[in-house]
PDB file of N, CA, C and O in Angstrom, chain B, residues numbered from 101:
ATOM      1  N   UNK B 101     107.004 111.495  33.526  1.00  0.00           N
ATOM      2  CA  UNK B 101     106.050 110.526  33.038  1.00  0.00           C
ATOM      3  C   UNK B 101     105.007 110.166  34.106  1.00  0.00           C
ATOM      4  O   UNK B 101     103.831 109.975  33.797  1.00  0.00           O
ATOM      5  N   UNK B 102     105.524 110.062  35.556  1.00  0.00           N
ATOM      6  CA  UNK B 102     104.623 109.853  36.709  1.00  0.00           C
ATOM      7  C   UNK B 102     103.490 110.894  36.785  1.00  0.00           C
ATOM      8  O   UNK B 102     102.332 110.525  36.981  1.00  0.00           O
ATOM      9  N   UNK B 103     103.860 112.389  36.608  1.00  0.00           N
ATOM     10  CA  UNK B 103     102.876 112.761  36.865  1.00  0.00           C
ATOM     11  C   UNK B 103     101.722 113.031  35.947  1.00  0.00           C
ATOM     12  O   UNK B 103     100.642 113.510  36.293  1.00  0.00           O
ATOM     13  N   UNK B 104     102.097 112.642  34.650  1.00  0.00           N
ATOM     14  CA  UNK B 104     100.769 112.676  33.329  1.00  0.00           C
ATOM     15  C   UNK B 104      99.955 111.055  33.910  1.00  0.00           C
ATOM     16  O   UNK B 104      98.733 110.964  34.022  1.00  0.00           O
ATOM     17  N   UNK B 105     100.870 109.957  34.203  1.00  0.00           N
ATOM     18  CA  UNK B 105     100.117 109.023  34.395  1.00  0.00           C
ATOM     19  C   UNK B 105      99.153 109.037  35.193  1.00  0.00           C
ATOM     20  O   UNK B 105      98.091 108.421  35.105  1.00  0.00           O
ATOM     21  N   UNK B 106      99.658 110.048  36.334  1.00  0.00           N
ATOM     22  CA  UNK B 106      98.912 110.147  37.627  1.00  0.00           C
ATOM     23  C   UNK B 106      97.509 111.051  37.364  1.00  0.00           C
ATOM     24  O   UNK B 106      96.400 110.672  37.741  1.00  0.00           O
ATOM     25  N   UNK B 107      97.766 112.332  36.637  1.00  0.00           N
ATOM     26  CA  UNK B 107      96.587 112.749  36.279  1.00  0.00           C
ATOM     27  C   UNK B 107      95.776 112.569  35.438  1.00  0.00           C
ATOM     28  O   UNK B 107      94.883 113.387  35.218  1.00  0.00           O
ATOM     29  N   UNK B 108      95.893 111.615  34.880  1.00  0.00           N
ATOM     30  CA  UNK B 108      94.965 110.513  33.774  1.00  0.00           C
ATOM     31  C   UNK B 108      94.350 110.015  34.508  1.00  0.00           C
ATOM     32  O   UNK B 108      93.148 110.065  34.249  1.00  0.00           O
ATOM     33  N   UNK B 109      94.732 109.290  35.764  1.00  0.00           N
ATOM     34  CA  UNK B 109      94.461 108.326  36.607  1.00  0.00           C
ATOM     35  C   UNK B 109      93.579 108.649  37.574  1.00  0.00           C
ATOM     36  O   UNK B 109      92.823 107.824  38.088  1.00  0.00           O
ATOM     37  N   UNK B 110      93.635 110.123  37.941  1.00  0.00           N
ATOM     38  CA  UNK B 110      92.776 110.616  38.826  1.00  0.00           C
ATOM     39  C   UNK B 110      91.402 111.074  37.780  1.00  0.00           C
ATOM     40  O   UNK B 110      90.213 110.962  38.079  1.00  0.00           O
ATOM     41  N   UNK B 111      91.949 111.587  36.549  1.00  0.00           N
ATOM     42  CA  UNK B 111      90.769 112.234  36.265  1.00  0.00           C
ATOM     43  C   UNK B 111      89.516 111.146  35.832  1.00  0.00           C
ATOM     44  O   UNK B 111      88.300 111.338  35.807  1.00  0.00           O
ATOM     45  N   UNK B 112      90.568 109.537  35.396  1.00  0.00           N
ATOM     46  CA  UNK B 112      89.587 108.469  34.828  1.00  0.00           C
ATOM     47  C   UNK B 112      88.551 108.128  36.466  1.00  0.00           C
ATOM     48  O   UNK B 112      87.348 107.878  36.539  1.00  0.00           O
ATOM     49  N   UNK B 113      89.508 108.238  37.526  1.00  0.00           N
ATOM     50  CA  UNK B 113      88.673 108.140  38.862  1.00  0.00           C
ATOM     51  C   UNK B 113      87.756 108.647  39.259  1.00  0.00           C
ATOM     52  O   UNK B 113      86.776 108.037  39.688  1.00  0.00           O
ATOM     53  N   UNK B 114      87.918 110.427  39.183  1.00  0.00           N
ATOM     54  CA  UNK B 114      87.151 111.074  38.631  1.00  0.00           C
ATOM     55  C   UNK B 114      85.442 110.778  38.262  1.00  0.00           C
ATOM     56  O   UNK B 114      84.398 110.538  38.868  1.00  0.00           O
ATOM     57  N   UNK B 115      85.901 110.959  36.939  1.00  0.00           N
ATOM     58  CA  UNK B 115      84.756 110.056  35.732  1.00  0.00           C
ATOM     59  C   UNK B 115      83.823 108.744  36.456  1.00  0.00           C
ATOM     60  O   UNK B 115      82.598 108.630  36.484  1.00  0.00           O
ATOM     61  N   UNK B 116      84.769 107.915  36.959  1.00  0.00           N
ATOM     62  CA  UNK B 116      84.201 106.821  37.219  1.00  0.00           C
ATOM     63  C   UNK B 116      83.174 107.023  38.607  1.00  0.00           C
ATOM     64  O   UNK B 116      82.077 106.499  38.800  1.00  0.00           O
ATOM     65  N   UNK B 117      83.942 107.980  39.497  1.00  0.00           N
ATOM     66  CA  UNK B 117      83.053 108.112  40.531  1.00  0.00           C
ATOM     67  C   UNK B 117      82.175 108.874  40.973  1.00  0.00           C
ATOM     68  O   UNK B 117      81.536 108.858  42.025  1.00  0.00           O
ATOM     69  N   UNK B 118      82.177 109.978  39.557  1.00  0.00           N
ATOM     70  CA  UNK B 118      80.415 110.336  39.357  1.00  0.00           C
ATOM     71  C   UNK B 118      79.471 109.224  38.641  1.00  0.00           C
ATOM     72  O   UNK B 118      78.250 109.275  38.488  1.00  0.00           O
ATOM     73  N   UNK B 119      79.851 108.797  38.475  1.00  0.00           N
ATOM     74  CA  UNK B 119      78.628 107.533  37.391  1.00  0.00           C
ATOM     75  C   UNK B 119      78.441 107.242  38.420  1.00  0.00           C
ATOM     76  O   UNK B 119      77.257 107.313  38.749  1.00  0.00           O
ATOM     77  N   UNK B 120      79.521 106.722  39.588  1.00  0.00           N
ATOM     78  CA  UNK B 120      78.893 105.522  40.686  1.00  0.00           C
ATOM     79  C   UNK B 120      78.182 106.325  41.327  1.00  0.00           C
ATOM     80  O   UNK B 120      77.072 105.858  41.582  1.00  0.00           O
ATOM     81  N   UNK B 121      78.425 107.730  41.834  1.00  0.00           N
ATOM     82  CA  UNK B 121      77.279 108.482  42.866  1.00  0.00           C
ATOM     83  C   UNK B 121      76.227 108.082  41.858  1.00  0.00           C
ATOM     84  O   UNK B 121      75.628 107.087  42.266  1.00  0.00           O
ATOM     85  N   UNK B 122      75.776 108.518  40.644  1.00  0.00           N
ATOM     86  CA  UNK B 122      74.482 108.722  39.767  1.00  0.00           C
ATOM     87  C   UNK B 122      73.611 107.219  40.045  1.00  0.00           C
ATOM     88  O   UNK B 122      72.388 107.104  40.127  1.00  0.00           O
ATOM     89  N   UNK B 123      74.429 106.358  40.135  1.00  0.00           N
ATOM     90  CA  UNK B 123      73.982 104.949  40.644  1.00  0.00           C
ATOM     91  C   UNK B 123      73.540 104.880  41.597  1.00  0.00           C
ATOM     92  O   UNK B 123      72.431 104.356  41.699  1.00  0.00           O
ATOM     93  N   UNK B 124      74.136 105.320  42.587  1.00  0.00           N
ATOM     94  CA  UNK B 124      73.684 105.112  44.160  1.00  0.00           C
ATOM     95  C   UNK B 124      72.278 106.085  44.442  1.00  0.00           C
ATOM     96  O   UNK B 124      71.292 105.814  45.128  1.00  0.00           O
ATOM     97  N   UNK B 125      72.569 107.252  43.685  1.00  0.00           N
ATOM     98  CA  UNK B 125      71.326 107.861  43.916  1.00  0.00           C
ATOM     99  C   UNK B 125      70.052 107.345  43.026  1.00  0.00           C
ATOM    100  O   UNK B 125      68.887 107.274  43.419  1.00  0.00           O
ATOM    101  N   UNK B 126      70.493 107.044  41.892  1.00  0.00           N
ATOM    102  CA  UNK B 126      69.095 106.082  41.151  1.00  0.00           C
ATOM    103  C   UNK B 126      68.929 105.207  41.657  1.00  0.00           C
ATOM    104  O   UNK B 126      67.772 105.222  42.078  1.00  0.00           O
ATOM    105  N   UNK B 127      69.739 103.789  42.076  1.00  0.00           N
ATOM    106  CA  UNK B 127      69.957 102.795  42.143  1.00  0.00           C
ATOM    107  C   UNK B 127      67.993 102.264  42.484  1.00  0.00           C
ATOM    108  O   UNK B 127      67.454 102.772  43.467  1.00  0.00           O
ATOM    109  N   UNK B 128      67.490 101.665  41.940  1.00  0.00           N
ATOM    110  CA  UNK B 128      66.426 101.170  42.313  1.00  0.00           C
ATOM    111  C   UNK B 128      66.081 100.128  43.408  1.00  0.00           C
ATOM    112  O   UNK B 128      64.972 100.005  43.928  1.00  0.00           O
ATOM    113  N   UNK B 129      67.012  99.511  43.640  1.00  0.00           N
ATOM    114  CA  UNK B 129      67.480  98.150  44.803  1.00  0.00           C
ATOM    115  C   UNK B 129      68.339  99.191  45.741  1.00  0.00           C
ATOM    116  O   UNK B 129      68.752 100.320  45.478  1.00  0.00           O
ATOM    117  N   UNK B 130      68.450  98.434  46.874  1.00  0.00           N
ATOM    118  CA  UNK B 130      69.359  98.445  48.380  1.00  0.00           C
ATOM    119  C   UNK B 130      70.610  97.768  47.672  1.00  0.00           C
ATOM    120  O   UNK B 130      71.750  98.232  47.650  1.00  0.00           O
ATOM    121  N   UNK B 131      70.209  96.673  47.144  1.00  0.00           N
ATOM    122  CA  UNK B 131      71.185  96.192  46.312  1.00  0.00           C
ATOM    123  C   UNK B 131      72.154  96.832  45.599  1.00  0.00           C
ATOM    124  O   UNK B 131      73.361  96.841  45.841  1.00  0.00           O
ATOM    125  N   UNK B 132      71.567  97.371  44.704  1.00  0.00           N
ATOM    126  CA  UNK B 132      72.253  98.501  43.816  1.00  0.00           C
ATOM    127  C   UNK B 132      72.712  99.570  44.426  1.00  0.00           C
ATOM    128  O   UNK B 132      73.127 100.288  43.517  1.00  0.00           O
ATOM    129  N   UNK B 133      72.936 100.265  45.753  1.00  0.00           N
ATOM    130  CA  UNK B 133      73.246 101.205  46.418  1.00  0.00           C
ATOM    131  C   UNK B 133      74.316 100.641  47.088  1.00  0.00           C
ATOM    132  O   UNK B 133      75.359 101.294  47.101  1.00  0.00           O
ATOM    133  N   UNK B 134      74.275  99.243  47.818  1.00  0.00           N
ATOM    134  CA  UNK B 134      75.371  99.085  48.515  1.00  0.00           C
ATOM    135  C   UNK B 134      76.219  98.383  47.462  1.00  0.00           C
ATOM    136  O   UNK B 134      77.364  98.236  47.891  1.00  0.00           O
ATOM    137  N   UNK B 135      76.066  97.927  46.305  1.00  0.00           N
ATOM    138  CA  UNK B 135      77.576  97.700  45.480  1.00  0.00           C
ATOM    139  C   UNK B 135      77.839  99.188  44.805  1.00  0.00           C
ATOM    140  O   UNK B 135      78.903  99.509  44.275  1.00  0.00           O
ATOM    141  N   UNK B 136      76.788  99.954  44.913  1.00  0.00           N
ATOM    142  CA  UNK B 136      77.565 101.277  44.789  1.00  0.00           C
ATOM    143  C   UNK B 136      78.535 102.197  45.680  1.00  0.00           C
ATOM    144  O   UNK B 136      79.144 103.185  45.268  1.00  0.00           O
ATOM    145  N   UNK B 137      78.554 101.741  46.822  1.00  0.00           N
ATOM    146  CA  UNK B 137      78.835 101.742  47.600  1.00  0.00           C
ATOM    147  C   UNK B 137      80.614 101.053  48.157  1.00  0.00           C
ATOM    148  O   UNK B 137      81.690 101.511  48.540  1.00  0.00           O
ATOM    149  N   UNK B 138      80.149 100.070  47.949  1.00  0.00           N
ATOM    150  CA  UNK B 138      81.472  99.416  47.628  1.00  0.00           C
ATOM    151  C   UNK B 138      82.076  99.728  46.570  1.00  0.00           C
ATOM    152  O   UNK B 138      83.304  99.707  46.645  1.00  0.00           O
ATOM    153  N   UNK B 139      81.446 100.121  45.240  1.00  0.00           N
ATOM    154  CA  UNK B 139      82.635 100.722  44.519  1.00  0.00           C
ATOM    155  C   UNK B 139      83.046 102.013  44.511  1.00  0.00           C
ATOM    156  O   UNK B 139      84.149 102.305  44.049  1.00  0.00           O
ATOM    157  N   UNK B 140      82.300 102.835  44.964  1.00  0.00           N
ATOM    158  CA  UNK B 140      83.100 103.950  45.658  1.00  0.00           C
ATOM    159  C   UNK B 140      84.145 103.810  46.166  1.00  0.00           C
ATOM    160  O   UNK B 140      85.135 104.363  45.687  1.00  0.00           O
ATOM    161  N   UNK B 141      84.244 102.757  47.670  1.00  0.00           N
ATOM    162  CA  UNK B 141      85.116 102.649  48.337  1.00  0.00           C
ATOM    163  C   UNK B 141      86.502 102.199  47.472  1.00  0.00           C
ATOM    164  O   UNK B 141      87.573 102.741  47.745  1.00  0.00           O
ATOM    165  N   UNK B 142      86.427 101.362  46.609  1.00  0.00           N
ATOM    166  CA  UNK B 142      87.311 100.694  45.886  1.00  0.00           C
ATOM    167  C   UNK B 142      88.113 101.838  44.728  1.00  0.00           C
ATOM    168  O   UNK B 142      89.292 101.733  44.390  1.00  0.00           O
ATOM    169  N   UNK B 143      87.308 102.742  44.322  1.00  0.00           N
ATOM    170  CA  UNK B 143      87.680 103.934  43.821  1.00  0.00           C
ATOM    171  C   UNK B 143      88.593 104.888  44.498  1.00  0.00           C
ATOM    172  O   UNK B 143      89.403 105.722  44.094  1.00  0.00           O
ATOM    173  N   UNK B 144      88.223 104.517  45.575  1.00  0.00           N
ATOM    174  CA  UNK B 144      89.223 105.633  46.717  1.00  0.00           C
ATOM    175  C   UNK B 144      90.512 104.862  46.884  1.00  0.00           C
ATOM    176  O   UNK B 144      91.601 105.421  47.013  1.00  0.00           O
ATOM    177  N   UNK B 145      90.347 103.605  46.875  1.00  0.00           N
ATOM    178  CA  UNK B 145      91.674 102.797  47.473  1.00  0.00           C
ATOM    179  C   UNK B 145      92.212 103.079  46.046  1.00  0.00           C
ATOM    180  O   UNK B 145      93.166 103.824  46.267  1.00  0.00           O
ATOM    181  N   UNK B 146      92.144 102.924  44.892  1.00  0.00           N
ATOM    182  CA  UNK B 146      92.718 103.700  43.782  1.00  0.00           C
ATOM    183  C   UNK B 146      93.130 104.485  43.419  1.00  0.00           C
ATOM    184  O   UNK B 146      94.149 104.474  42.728  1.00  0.00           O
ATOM    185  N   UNK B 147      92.346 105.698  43.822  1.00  0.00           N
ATOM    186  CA  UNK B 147      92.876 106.846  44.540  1.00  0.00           C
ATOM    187  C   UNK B 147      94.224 107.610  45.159  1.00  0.00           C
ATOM    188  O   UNK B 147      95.046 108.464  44.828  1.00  0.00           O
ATOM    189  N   UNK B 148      93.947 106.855  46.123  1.00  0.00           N
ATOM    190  CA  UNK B 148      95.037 106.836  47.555  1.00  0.00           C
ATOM    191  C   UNK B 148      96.535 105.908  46.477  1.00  0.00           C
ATOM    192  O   UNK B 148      97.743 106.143  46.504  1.00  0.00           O
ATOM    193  N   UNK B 149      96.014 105.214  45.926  1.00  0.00           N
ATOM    194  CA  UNK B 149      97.099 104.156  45.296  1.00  0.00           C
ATOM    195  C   UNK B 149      97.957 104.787  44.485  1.00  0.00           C
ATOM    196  O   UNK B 149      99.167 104.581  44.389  1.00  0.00           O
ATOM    197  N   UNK B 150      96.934 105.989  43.582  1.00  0.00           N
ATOM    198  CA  UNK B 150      97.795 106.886  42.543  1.00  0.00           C
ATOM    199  C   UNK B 150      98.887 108.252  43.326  1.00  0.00           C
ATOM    200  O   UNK B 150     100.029 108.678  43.150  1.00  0.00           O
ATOM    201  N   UNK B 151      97.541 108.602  44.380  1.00  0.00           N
ATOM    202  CA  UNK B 151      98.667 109.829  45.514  1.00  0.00           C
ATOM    203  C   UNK B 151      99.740 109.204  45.666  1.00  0.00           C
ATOM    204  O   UNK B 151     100.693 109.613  45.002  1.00  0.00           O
ATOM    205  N   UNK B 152      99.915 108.217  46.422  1.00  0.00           N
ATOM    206  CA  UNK B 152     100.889 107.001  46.678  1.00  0.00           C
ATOM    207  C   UNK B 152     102.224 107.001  45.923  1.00  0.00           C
ATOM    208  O   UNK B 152     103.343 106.847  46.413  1.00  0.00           O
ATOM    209  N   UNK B 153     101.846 107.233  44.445  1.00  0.00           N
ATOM    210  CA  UNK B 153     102.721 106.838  43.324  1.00  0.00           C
ATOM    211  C   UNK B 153     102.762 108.329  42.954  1.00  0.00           C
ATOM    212  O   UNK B 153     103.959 108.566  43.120  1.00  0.00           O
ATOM    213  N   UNK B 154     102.414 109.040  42.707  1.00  0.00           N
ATOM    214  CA  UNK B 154     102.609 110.271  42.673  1.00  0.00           C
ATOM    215  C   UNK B 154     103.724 111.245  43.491  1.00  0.00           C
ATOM    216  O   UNK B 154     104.550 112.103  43.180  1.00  0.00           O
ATOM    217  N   UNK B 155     103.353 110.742  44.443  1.00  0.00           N
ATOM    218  CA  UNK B 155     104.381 111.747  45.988  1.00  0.00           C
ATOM    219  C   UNK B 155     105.542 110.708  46.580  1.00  0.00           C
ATOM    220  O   UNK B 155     106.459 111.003  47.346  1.00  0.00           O
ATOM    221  N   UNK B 156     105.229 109.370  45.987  1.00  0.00           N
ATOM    222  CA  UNK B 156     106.431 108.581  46.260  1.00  0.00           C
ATOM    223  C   UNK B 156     106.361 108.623  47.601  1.00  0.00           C
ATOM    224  O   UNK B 156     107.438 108.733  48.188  1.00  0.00           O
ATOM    225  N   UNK B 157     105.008 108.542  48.482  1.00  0.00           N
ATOM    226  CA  UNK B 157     105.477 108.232  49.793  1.00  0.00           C
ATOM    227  C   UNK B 157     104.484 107.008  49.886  1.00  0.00           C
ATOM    228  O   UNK B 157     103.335 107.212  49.494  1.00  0.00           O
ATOM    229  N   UNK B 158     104.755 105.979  50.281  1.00  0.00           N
ATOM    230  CA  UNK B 158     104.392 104.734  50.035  1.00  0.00           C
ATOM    231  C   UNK B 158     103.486 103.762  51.323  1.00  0.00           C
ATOM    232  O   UNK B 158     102.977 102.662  51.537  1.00  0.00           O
ATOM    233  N   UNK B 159     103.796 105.354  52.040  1.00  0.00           N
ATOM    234  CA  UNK B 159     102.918 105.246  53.613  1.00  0.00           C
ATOM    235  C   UNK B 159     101.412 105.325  53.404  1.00  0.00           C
ATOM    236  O   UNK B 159     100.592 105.312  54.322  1.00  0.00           O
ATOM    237  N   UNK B 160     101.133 105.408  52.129  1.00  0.00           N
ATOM    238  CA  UNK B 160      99.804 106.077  52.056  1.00  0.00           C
ATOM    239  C   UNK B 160      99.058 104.194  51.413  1.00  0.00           C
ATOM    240  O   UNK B 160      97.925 103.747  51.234  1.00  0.00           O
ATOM    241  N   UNK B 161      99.800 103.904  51.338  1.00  0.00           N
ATOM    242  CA  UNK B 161      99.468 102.241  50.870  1.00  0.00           C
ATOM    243  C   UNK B 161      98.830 101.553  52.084  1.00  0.00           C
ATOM    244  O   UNK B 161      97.825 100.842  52.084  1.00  0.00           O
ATOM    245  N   UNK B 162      99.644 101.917  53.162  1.00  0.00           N
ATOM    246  CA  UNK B 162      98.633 101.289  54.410  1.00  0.00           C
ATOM    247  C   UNK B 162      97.818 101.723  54.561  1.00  0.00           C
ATOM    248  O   UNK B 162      96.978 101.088  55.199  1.00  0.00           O
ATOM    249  N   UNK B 163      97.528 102.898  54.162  1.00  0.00           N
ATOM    250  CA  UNK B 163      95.516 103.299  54.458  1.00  0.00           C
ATOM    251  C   UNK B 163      95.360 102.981  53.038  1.00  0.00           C
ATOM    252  O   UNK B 163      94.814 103.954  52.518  1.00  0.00           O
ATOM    253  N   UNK B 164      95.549 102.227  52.318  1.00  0.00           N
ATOM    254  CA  UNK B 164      94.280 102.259  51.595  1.00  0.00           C
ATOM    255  C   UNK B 164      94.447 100.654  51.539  1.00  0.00           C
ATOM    256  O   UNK B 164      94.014 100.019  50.577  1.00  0.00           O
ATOM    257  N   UNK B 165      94.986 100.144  52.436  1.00  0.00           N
ATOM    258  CA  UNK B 165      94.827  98.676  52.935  1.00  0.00           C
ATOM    259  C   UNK B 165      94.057  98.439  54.094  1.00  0.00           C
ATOM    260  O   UNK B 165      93.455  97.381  54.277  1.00  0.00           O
ATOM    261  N   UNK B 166      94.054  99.522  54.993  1.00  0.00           N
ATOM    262  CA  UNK B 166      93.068  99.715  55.769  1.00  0.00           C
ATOM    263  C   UNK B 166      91.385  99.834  55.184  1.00  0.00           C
ATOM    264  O   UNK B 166      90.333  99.271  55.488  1.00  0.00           O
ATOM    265  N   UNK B 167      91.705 100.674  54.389  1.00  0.00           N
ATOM    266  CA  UNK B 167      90.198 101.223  53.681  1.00  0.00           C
ATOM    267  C   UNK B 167      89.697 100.137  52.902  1.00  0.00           C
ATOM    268  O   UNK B 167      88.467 100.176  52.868  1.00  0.00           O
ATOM    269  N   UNK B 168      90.191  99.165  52.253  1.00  0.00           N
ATOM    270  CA  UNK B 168      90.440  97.812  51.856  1.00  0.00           C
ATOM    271  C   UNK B 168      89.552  97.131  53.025  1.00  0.00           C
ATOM    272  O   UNK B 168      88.324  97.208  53.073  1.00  0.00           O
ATOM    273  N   UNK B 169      90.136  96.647  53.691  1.00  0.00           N
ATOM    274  CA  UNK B 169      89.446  95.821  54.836  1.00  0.00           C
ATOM    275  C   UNK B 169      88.578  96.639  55.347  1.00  0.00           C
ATOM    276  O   UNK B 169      87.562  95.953  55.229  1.00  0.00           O
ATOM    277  N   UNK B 170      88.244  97.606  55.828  1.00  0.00           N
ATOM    278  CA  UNK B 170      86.932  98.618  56.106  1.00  0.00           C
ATOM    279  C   UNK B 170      85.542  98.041  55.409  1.00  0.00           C
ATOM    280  O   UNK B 170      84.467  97.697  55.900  1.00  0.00           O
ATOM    281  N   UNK B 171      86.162  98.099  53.706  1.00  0.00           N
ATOM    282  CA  UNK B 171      84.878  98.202  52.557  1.00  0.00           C
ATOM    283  C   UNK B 171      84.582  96.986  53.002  1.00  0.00           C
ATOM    284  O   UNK B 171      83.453  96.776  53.444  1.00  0.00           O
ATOM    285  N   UNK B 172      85.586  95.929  52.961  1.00  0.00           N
ATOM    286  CA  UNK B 172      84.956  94.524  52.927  1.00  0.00           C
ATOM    287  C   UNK B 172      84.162  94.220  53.888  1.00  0.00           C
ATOM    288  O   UNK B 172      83.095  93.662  53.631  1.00  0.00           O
ATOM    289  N   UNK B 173      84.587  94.575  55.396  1.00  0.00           N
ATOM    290  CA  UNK B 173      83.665  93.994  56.430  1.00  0.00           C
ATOM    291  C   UNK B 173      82.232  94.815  56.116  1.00  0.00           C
ATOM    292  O   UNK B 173      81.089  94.405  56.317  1.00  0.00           O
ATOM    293  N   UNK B 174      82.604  95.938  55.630  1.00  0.00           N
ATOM    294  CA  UNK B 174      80.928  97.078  55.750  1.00  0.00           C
ATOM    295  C   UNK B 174      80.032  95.987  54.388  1.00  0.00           C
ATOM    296  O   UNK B 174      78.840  95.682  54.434  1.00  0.00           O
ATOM    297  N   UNK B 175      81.001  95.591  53.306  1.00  0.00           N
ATOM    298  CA  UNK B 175      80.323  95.067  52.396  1.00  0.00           C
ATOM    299  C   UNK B 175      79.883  93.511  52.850  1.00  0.00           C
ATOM    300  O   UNK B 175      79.033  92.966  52.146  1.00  0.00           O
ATOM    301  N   UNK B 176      80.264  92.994  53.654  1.00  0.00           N
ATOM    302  CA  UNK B 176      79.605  91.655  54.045  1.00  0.00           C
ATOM    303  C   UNK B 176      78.789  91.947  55.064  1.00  0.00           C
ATOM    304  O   UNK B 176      78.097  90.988  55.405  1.00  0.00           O
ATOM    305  N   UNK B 177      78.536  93.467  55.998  1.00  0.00           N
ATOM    306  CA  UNK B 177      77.368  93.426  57.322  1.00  0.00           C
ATOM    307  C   UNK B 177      76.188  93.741  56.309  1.00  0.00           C
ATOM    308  O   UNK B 177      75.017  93.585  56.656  1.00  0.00           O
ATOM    309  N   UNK B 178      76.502  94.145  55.171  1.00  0.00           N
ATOM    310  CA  UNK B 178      75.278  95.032  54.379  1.00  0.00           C
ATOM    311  C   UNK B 178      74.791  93.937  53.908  1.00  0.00           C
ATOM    312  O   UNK B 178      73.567  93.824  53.982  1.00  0.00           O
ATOM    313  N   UNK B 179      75.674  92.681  53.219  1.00  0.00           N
ATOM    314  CA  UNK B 179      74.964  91.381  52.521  1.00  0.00           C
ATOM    315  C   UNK B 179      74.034  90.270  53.738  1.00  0.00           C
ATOM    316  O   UNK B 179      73.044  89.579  53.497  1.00  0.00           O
ATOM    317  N   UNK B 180      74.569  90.386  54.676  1.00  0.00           N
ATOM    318  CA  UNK B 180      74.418  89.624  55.648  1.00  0.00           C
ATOM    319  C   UNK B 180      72.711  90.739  56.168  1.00  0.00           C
ATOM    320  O   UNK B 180      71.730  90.161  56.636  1.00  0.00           O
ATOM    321  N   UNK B 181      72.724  91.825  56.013  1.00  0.00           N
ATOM    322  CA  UNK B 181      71.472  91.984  56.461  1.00  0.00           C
ATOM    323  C   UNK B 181      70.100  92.270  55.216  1.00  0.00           C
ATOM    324  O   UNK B 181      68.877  92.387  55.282  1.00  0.00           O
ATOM    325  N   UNK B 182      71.076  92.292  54.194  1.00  0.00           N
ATOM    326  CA  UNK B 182      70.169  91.983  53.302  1.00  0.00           C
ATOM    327  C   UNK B 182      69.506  90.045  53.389  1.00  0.00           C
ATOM    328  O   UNK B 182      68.355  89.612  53.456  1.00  0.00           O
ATOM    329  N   UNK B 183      70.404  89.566  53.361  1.00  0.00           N
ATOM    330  CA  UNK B 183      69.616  88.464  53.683  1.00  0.00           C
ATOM    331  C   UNK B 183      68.910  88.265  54.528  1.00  0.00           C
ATOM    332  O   UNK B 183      67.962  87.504  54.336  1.00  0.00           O
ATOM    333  N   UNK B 184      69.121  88.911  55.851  1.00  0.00           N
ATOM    334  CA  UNK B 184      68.385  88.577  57.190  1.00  0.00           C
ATOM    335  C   UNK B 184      66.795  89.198  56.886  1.00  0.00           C
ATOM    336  O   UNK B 184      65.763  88.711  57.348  1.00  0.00           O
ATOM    337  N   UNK B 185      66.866  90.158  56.167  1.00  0.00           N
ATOM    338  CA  UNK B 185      65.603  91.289  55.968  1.00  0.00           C
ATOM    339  C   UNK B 185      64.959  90.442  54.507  1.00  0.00           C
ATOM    340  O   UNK B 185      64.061  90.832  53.760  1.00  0.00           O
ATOM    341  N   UNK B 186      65.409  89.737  54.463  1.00  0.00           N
ATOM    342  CA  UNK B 186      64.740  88.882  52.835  1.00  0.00           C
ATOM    343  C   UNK B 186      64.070  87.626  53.421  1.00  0.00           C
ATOM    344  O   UNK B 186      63.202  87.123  52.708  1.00  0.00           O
ATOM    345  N   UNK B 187      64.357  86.974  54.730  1.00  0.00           N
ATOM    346  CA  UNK B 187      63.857  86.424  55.384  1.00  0.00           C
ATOM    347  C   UNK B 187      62.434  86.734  56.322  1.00  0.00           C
ATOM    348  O   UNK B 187      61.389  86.155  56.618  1.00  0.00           O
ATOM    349  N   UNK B 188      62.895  87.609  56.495  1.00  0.00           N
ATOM    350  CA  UNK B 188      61.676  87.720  57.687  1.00  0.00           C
ATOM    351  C   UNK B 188      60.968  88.789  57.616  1.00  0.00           C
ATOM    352  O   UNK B 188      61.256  89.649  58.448  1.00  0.00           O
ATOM    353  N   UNK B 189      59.830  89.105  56.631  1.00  0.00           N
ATOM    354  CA  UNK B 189      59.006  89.987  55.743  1.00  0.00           C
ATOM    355  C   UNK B 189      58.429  91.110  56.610  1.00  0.00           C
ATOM    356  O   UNK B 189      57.709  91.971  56.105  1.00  0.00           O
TER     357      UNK B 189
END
């Protein structure tokens, strides 16, 4: 049963993370590139979450707790300089 779930799971990941490239490359905003961006990343920690559950080795949970905290700090230097650059023309 694990492994039909698992390849559902990858292929819906898959799916989902060509739309998000198609985003990032249209994306009309900086805006729109770096939450594309971040959801990439968040796609991968999903990812890693299904290998995880798949191979039953559960070591693979700390990197994508790592990759977790990665996205977030990259996703708050990117907000933080979007504001700084919205300031000062």
């Amino acid at each position: 049963m694990i492994p039909i779930v698992t390849d559902i799971a990858f292929i819906l990941l898959g799916l989902a993370a060509t739309m998000v490239v198609v985003r990032i490359i249209r994306g009309p905003t900086l805006a729109d590139r770096i939450l594309g961006l971040d959801m990439l990343s968040l796609l991968g920690i999903g990812a890693i979450g299904a290998f995880a559950l798949r191979t039953g080795l559960y070591l693979y949970l700390d990197l994508a707790i790592a990759l977790a905290l990665v996205a977030f700090v990259a996703t708050i230097a990117f907000a933080r300089y979007l504001i700084s650059r919205g300031r000062h023309p």
